[in-house]
N, C-alpha and C positions, 0 to 999 in steps of 0.2 A: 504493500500500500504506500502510494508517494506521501510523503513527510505533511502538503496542504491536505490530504483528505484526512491523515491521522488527527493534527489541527483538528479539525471543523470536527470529529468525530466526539472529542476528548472534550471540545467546549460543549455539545448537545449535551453528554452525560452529566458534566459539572452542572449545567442549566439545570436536568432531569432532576440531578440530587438535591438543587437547593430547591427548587416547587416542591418535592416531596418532604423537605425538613420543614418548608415555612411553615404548614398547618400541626404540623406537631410541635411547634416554637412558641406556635400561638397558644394552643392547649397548655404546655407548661406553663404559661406566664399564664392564662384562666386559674390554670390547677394554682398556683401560689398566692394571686390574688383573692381567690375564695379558701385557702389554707390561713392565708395569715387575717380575715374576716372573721371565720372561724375560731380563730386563735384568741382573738380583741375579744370577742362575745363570751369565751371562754372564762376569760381573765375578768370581764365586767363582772359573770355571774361569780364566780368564786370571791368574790372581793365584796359586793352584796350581802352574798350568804357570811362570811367571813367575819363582817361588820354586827351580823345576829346573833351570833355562836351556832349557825346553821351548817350543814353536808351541802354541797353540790347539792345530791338528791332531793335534800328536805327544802330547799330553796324551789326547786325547779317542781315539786309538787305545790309550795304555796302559790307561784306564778300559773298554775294548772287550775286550783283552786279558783285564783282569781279571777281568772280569764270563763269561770261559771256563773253560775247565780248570786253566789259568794262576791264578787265583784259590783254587782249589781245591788245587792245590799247592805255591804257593807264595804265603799271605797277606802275608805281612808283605815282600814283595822290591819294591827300592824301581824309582819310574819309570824310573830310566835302567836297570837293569838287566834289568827286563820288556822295556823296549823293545831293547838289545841282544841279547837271550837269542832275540828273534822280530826280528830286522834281515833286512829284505828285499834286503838285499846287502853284499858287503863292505866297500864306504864306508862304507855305515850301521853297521855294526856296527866299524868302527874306531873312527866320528867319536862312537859311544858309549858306547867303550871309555874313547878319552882324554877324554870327559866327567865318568866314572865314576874313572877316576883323578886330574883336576884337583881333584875334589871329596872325595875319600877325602883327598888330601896337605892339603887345608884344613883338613877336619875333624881330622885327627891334630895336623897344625902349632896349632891352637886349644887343644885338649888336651893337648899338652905344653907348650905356652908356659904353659897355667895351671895344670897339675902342679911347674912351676919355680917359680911363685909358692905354690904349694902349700907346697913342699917347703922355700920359704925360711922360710913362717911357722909349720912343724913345729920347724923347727931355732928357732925363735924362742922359740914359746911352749912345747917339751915337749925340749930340746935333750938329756935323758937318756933320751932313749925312742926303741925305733926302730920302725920298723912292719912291715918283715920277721923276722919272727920265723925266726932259721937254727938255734935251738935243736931245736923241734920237728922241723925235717927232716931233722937231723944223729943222732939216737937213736929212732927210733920202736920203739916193744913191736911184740914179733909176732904175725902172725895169728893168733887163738883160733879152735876152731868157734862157731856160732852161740849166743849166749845165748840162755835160756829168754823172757825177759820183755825190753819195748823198754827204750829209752833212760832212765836219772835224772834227775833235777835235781844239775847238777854234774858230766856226765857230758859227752861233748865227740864231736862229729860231725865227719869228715874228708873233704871233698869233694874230687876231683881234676877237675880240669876243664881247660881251655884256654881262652886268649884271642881263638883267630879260630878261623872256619871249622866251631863247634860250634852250633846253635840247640838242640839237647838242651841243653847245657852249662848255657846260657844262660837254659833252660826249668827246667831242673833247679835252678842256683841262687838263683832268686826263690822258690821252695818253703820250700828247703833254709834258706833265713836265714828266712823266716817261721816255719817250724814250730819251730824251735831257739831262735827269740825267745818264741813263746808255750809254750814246755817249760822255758825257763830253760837250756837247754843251751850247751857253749860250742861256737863253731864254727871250726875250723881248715882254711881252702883252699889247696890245693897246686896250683899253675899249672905243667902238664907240658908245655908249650911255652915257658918263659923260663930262664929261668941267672940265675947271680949276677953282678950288675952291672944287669941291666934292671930296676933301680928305676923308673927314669920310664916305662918299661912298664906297670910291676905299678902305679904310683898311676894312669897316666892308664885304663886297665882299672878301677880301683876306682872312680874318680870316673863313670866312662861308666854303672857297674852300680849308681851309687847305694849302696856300701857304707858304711853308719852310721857316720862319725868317732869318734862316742861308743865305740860298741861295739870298735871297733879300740882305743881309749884305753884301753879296760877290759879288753882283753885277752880282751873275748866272742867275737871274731874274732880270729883272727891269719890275713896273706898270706904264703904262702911260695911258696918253688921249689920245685920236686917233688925235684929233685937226688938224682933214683932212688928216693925212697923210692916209690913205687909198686908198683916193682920186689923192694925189699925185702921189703914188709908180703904180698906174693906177689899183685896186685893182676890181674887180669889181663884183668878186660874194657877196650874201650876206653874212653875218656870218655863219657860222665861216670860219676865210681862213687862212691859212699857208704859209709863204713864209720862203724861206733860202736865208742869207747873207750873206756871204764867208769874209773870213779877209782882202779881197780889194774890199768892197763892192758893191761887184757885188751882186743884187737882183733878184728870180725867184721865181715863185710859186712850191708848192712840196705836195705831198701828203703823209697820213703817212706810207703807202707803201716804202713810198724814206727813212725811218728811222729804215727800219728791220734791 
């Protein structure tokens, strides 16, 4: 064969071989981009579960969970509890009981250790101020019927609500401070689950709900005990309830309807 046909022969084959590599060059680089996707996703779950005292598995069951009816009724319930609530036996539902309690005394012990540090640097920098307001709960005006027209500027909102056990409460008061901040209104909460003395209650509560310092300093917020006034003002659904007090304290129930 003369030396140009070898040529032309030897560059077809080269041709031949690289068309045949290309599509497998591609496949390799698919394969490593959905390997190292894979990888990420792996790494996200283990680091999740890792963050609960969770398995791989016990995590990728509560996400199984959630992704059912479970999800549907209860968004925001955290992993260990999903997965206690559906425990395939009574070990498991023990061992994620006192999971669920080892974790609740941490998170409280956190928050009250930094309510005492709180509470030192209250008494530090504002040592004539206090932040349970017992005036408010000691006199309230009483029930009015409904006023004609909503809330004023200067006019003051009464929220009763509870520290546990409420997700209305809790629904209710991220509203409740937004809408009273952009009305200008002042806002006074009554917590009908504590007494006097659960200070470090009512701040580690306040610190958990992200209540404004400002706004407690300014007296736009005041926290009290309910110390019956609920009972009083003739209050009578459960938590959580709203009332509006007018600047000549006339008192009425109001929904948050009445605060558009």
């Amino acid at each position: 064969m003369r030396p140009t046909i070898r040529l032309i022969t030897r560059s077809l084959l080269v041709a031949s071989l690289a068309l045949m590599a290309a599509p497998a060059l591609g496949d390799t680089q698919a394969q490593e981009t959905e390997r190292r996707a894979s990888e990420g996703a792996d790494t996200r779950i283990e680091r999740r579960a890792e963050a609960w005292g969770l398995s791989v598995e016990e995590w990728e069951r509560y996400e199984s969970l959630m992704a059912g009816q479970r999800g549907l009724w209860s968004p925001d319930l955290d992993p260990i509890m999903v997965l206690g609530i559906h425990a395939r036996s009574e070990s498991e539902r023990r061992r994620y009981a006192e999971m669920a309690v080892a974790q609740e005394r941490a998170r409280v012990e956190g928050e009250l250790a930094f309510q005492r540090a709180y509470d030192d640097a209250w008494r530090r920098l504002y040592p004539d101020e206090a932040l349970i307001d017992a005036r408010l709960a000691s006199s309230p005006a009483p029930l009015q019927p409904p006023a004609s027209e909503g809330p004023n500027q200067g006019d003051r909102l009464l929220l009763f609500t509870r520290t546990q056990g409420c997700s209305r409460c809790d629904a209710l008061l991220d509203e409740v401070m937004a809408r009273a901040d952009a009305r200008d209104l002042g806002l006074d909460i009554y917590l009908l689950d504590t007494e006097p003395g659960d200070e470090a209650v009512v701040r580690a509560w306040a610190v958990h709900h992200e209540i404004p310092t400002a706004r407690v300093q300014q007296r736009r917020i005041t926290l009290n005990h309910d110390n019956g006034t609920a009972r009083r003002l003739g209050v009578r659904s459960s938590a959580p309830a709203l009332l509006h007090r007018t600047r000549e304290g006339a008192t009425h129930a109001i929904g948050l309807a009445d605060l558009r």
